[in-house]
N, C-alpha and C positions, 0 to 999 in steps of 0.2 A: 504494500500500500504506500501511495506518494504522501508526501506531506500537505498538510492543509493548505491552502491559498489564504494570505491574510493580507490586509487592509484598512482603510477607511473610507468612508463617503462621507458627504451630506448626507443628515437626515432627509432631506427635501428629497434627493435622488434614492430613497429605499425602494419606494415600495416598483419604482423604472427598474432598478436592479436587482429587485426579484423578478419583474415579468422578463425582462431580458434575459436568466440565467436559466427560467423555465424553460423558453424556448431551446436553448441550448440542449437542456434534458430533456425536452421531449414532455412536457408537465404542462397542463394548463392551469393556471395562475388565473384564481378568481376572486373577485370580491369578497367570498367567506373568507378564501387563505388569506387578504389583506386585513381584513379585522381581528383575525386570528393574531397574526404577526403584530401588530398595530398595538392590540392590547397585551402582547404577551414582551414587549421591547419597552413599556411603559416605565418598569420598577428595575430596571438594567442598569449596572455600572462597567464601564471597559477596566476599571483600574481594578476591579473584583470575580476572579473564578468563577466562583460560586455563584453570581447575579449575569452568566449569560442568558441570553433564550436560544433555542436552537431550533428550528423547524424543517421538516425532511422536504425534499422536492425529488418525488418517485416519478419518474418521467421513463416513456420508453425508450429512449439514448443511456441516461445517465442515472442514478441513485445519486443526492449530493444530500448533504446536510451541512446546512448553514447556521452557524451561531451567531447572534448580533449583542452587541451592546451600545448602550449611549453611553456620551460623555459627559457624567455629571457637570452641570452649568455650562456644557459646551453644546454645538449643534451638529459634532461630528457623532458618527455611528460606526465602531468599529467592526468587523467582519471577520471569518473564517469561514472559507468553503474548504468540505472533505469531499472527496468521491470523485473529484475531476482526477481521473486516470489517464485519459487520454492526451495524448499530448497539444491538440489541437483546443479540448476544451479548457487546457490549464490555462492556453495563452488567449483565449478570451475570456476567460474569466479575469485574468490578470490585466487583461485591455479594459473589461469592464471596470472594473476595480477604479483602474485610472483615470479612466476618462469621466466616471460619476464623483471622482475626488477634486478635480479642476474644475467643477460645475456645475 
């Protein structure tokens, strides 16, 4: 198993970069799974283990599981995707990553 993919974004750029990453895996990404996520990244700190959230994105490409956290009094949202094995998925997920971080 590869190592996680990690990051940040803007919060503004979450819930684009889970429907982006669904696609990727082959997952549709809907409005439940945004409330889900939404309220489950609410009580999250990035400086604390223990207060990530993590939600699965079972798609027929990929299996990923993504952990998020906020940044207490900040507007970034830190990240980890597991499950991108592919080498093609690593490097857009890591394109995504950066390009939802510049904006």
């Amino acid at each position: 198993m590869t190592e996680p993919i990690g990051g940040w974004i803007w919060g503004r750029n979450l819930r684009a970069f889970l429907e982006v990453l669904s696609l990727y895996a082959g997952y549709e990404f809907d409005g439940t799974d945004w409330r889900t996520v939404e309220a489950g990244v609410q009580e999250t700190d990035d400086d604390n283990p223990d207060l990530w959230y993590t939600y699965p994105l079972v798609g027929v490409n990929s299996t990923l599981e993504v952990s998020l956290a906020r940044a207490v009094g900040g507007e970034e949202v830190s990240v980890r995707v597991a499950g991108a094995e592919a080498p093609d998925l690593r490097l857009r997920t890591d394109t995504l990553l950066s390009a939802l971080a510049a904006g």
